[in-house]
N, C-alpha and C positions, 0 to 999 in steps of 0.2 A: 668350959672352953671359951675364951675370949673368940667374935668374930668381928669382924674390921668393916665399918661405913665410909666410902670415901666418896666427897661431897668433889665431881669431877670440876666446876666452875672453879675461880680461884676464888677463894676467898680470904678476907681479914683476921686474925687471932682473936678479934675481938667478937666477930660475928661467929668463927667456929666457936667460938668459950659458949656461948649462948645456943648451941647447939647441942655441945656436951652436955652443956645441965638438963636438957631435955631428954638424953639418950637411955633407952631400955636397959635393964642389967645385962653385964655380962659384953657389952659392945664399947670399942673403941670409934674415935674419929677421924679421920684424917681429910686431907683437903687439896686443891688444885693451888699451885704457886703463880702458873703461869700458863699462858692458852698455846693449842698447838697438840697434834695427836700424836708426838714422842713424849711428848710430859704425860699425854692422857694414857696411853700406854701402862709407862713407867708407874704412874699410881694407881691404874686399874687391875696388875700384874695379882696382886695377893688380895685383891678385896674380896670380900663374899658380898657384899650389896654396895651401891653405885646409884647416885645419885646425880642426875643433870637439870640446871636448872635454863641456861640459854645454850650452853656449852652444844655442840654438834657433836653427837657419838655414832662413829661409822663403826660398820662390820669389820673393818680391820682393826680398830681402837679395841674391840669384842674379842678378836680373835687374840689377844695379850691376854685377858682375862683368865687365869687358871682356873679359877675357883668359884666365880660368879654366880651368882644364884638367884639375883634379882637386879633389875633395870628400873630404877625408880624417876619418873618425871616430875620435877619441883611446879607442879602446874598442873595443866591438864593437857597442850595440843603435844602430841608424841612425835610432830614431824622432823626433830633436828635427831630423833631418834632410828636407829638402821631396826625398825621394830623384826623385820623378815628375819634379818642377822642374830640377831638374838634367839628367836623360834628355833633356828636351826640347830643352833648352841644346847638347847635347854633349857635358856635362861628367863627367867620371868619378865613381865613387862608391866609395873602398873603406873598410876596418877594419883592426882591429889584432887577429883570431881568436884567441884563444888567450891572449893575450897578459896579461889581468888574471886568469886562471884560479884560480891559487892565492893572489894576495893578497885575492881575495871571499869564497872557501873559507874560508880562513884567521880573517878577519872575522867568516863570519858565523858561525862557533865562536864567536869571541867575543861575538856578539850571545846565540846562542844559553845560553852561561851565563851572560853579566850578567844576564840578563833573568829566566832560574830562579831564580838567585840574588841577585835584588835589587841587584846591584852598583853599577847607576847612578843607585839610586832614594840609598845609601846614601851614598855619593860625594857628592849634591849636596848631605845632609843635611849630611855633618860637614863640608862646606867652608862653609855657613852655623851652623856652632857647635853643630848638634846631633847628640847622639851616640843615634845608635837602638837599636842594640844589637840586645835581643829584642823590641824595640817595633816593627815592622816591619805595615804594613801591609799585610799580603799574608804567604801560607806561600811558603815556599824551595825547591827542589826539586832535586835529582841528576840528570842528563844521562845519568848512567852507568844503561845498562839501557832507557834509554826507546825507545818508537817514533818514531820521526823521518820523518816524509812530507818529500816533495821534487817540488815543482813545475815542471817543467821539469829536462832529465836530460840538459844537454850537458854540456862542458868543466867548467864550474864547479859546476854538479850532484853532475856523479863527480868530483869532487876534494875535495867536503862529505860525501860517502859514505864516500870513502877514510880524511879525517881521522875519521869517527865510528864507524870500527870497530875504534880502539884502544879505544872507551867501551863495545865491548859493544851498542851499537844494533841494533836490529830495524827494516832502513833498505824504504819504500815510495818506490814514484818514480811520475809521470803524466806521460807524454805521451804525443800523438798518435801518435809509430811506440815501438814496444819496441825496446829495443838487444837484441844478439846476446846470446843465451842461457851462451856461455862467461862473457863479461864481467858478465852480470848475479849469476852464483855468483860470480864472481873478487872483486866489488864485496857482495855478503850484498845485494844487490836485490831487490824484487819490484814487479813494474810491478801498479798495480792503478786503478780508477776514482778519479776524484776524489772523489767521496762518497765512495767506501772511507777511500779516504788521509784525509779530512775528520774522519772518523768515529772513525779508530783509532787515530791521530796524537798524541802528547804533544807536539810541536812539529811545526808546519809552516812550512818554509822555500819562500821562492819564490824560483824562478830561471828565468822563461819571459820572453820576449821580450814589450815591448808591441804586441801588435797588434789588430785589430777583435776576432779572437778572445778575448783575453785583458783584453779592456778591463774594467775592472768584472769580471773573475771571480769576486775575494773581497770579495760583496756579503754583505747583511744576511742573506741564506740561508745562503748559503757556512758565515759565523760562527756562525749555528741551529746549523748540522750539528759542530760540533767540541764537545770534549770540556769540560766548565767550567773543569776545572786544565792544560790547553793554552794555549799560546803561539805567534804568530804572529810568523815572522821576514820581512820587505821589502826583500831586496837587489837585487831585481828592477828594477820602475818604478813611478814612484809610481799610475800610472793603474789597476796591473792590482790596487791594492785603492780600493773605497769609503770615503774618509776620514770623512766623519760616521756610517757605517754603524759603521767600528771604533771611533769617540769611542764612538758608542752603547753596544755591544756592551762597549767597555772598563770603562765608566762604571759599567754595568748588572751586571758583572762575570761577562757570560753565555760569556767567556774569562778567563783568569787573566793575561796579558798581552800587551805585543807590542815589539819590535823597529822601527824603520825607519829607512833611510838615505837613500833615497828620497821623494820625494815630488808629488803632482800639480801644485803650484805651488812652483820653484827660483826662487832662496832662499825659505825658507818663510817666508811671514810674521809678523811677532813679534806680530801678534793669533790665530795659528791656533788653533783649541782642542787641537790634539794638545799643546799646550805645556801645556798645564793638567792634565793625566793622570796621575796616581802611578807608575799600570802600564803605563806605555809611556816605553821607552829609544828617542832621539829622535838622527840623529848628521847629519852635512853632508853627506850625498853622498861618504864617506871610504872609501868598501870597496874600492877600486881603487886607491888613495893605498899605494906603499910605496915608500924612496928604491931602495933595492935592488931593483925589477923596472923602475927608470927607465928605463935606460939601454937594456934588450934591447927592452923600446916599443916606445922611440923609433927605434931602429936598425931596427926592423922596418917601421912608418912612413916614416922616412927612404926606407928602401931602397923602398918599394912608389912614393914621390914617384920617384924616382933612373929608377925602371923607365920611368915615362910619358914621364919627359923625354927620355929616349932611343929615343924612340919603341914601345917596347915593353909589353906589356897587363900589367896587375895581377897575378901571382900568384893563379889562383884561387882558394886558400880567403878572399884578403880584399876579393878584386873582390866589390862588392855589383851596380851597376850602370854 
């Protein structure tokens, strides 16, 4: 018996075809045209497994689901996910653990020095004909040598540690439990407060999960507390900072600037004020985007679908619920 995958994000024919060839025997594809939960609905109606990758899936989008049998996240954070709605359904809930580790890591290096060094402010000058040179509004800053706080210390955490100890960093990390004391010397770590990390930080990277905890963490206080010539990086979720808190703070120049990939409302909207910012590099939701981690994904994905339908449970690390 054929059972049906429908990938809820819209996506390309080109991108679904590259999909298909990865797909388990015995399963179809299908795919999102256009965003909006009457379209999500309409293609979640007959699916047996559902796949979201930015796409929002509320309990009402759930409750069209005939047949659903798993809740698949193209990632890892389950927040745009109605995880409770689901539970109640029956319906499975897992992720893809691991799985974007090093292409966010990767990323958010690069956020982390466009952003010291004006790369994307400089970019969009001379693609409009001006050449800024040493006209730069804002000083430039080295990577190499600074303190680097890190909010949130899983997978993609320590794999922004790892790359930043070829730079010579003095790496701080916060979370609620401390990792094991070998790994924190293997890694040049030091678990400390968030005030600390706030406070001592030449860049602050975030990498915690959204949740009630972490909702608004980097409010208007949060940005008091850091350094003037500090830089805030967002590869997190857009919720766990205060967006007009950081216009503020950016504007006011009470940070020297910020990073984000993320945001509280996807796609951001072309009236936001963060578009108006000198000192804030602004990108799509790309930090997970790399062609060469496609394939192990998805193969991971597939196989966690492959397991249900053979009647078999999730793979612990990516069963959410």
């Amino acid at each position: 018996m054929t059972e049906t995958i429908v990938v809820l994000d819209p996506l390309t024919e080109e991108r679904a075809n590259k999909l298909r060839a990865l797909l388990p025997l015995g399963m179809v594809l299908t795919h999102g045209r256009t965003r909006g939960d009457a379209h999500l609905k309409e293609i979640i109606a007959e699916a047996d497994y559902a796949i979201a990758g930015q796409v929002g899936v509320s309990g009402e989008v759930l409750g069209a689901a005939r047949k659903l049998k798993l809740l698949h996240k193209w990632g890892v954070g389950v927040d745009n996910l109605d995880v409770e709605a689901a539970r109640a359904r029956g319906i499975k809930v897992a992720r893809t653990t691991g799985s974007n580790a090093v292409p966010v890591a990767e990323f958010t290096l690069g956020l982390m020095l466009s952003t010291l060094r004006a790369i994307g402010y400089g970019h969009a000058e001379l693609k409009k004909g001006e050449w800024r040179g040493g006209r730069l509004p804002m000083e430039t800053f080295l990577l190499s040598g600074k303190t680097v706080g890190l909010v949130g210390f899983g997978a993609i955490g320590r794999n922004v540690a790892r790359l930043l100890k070829s730079f010579g960093c003095r790496i701080l990390y916060h979370t609620r439990q401390r990792i094991d004391a070998a790994e924190e010397a293997a890694l040049g770590a030091h678990h400390v407060t968030l005030a600390d990390l706030l406070a001592q930080s030449d860049v602050v990277s975030l990498h915690c999960p959204l949740t009630p905890e972490t909702a608004g963490l980097i409010d208007r206080s949060a940005l008091a507390r850091m350094k003037p010539t500090a830089v805030l990086i967002n590869v997190a979720r857009g919720g766990v900072v205060v967006e007009d808190d950081l216009v503020s703070a950016l504007r006011d120049k009470a940070i020297h600037g910020a990073a984000m990939d993320v945001f509280e409302t996807e796609p951001l909207p072309a009236d936001s004020p963060l578009l108006q910012i000198d000192n804030l590099l602004v990108t799509p939701h790309l930090a997970a985007i790399a062609a060469d981690n496609f394939e192990k994904t998805v193969r991971q994905m597939f196989g966690n679908i492959a397991c249900v339908s053979r009647g078999e449970p999730v793979p612990v690390q990516d069963a959410v619920a």
